[in-house]
C-alpha positions as CSV (number, residue, x, y, z in Angstrom):
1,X,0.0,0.0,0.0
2,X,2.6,2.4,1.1
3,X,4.6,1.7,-2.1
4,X,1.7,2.7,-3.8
5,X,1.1,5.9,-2.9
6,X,5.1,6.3,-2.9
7,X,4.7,5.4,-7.0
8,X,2.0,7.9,-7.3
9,X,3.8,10.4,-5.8
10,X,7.2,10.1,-7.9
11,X,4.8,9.9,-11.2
12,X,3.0,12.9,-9.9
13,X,6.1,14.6,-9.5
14,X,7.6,13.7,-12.5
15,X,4.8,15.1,-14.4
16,X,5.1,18.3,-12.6
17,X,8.7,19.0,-13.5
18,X,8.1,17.8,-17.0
19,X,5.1,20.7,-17.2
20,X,7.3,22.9,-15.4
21,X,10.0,22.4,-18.0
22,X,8.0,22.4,-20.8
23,X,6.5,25.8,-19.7
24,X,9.9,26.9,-19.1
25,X,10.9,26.3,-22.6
26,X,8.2,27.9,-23.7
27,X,8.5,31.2,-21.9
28,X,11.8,31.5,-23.1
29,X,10.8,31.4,-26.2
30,X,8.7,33.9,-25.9
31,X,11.4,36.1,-24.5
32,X,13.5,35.4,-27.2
33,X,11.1,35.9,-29.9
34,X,10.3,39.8,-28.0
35,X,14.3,40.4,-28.5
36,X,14.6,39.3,-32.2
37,X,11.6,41.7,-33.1
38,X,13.1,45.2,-32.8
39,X,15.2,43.9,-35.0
40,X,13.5,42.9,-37.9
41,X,11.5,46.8,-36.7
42,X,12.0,49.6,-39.6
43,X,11.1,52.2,-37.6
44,X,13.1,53.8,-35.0
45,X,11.9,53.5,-31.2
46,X,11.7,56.8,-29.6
47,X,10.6,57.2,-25.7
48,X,9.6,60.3,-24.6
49,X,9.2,61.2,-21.2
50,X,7.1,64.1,-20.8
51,X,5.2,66.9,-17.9
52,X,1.9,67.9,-18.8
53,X,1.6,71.5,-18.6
54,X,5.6,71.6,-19.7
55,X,6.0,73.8,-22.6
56,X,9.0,72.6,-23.9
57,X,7.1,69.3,-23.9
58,X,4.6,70.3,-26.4
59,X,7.2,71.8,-28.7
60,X,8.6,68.5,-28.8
61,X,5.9,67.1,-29.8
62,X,4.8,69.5,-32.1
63,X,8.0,69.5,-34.1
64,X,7.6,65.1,-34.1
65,X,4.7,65.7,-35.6
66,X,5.9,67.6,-38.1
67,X,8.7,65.5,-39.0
68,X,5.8,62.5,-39.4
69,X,4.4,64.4,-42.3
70,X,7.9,63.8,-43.8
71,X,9.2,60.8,-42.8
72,X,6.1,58.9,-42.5
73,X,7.3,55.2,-41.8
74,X,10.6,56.4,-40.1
75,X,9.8,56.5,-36.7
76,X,7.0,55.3,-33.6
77,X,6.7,57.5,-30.3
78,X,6.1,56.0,-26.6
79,X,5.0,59.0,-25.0
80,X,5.0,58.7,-21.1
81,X,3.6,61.3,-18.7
82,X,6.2,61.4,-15.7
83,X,5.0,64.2,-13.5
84,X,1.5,62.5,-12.6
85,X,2.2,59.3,-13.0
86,X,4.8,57.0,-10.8
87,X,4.7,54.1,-12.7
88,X,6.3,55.8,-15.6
89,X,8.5,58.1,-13.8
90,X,10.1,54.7,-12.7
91,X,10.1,53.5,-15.9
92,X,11.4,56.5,-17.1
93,X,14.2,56.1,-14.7
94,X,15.1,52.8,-15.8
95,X,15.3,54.1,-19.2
96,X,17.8,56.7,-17.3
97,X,20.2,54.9,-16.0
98,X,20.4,52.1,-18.8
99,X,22.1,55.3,-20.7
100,X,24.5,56.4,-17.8
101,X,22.0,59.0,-15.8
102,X,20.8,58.2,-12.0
103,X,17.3,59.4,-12.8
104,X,15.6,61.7,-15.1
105,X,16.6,65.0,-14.5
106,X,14.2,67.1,-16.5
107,X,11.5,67.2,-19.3
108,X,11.1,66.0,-21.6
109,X,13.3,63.2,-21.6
110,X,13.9,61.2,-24.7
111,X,15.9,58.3,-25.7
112,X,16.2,57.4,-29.3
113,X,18.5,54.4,-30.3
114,X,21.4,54.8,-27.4
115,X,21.0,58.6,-27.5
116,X,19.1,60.7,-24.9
117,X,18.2,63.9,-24.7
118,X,17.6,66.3,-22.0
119,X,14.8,69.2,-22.3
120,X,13.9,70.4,-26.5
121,X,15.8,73.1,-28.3
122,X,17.1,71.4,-31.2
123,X,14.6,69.1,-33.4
124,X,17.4,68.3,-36.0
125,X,19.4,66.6,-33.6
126,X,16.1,64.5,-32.7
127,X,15.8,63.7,-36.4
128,X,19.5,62.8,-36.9
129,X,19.2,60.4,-34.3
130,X,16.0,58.5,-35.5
131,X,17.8,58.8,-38.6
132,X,20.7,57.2,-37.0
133,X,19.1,54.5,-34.8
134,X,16.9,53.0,-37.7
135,X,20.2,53.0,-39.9
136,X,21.7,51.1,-36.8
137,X,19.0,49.0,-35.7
138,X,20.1,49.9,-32.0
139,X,17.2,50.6,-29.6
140,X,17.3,51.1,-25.6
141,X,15.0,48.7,-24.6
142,X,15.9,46.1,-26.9
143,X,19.4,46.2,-26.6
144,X,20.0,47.2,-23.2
145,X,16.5,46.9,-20.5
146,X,14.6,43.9,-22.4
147,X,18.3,42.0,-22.5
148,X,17.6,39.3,-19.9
């Protein structure tokens, strides 16, 4: 009787680790398939991390706009609202120090490729770096938060 239940318990046990391990397989998968898809992407990645009510903020986004119009297929924005939201200020700051900052200093904040940029006075140098990172194929998340 008791060698029984001892049977049942190794089969039930080596079920278990053989869903376990099949799930595990699978996740990884998963995972994996995440980190080969940036770089099949066209488009560059470019995370923005933005006040609302900062005006610098909205000429930013004005002049990504514009840019749209002309590069139409060049380029996706990830907007994130850091002064009312927690979540993405921590996000933001993981963004932060994955390029060499402690936090996110200022607004907006933006990270295209393995560039950042602090606060909006220049929208060429924005446009040279989407140029840049979808010439590269280099992205921030992909390459450096999404890595594990």
């Amino acid at each position: 009787m008791k060698s029984e239940k001892i049977k049942k318990i190794i089969t039930l046990l080596i079920v278990l680790m053989a869903v376990f391990g099949l799930m595990f397989v699978i996740f990884n998968s998963i995972k994996s398939s995440d980190k080969k898809e940036r770089k099949d992407n066209t488009e560059s990645l470019v995370y923005m991390f933005w006040g609302e009510g900062c005006p610098h903020c909205k000429a930013q986004w004005e002049y990504l706009e514009s840019i749209r119009k002309q590069y139409p297929n060049e380029f996706q924005v990830y907007g994130f609202e850091v002064w009312h939201n927690k979540n993405n200020l921590k996000l933001g700051n993981k963004f932060a120090k994955a390029v060499g900052d402690t936090e996110i200093q200022s607004v907006p904040y933006t990270i295209i490729g393995d560039q950042k940029f602090d606060g909006f006075s220049d929208g060429e140098k924005l446009l040279e770096a989407i140029l840049k990172a979808k010439d590269k194929k280099t992205d921030i998340y992909f390459d450096k938060i999404n890595k594990n």
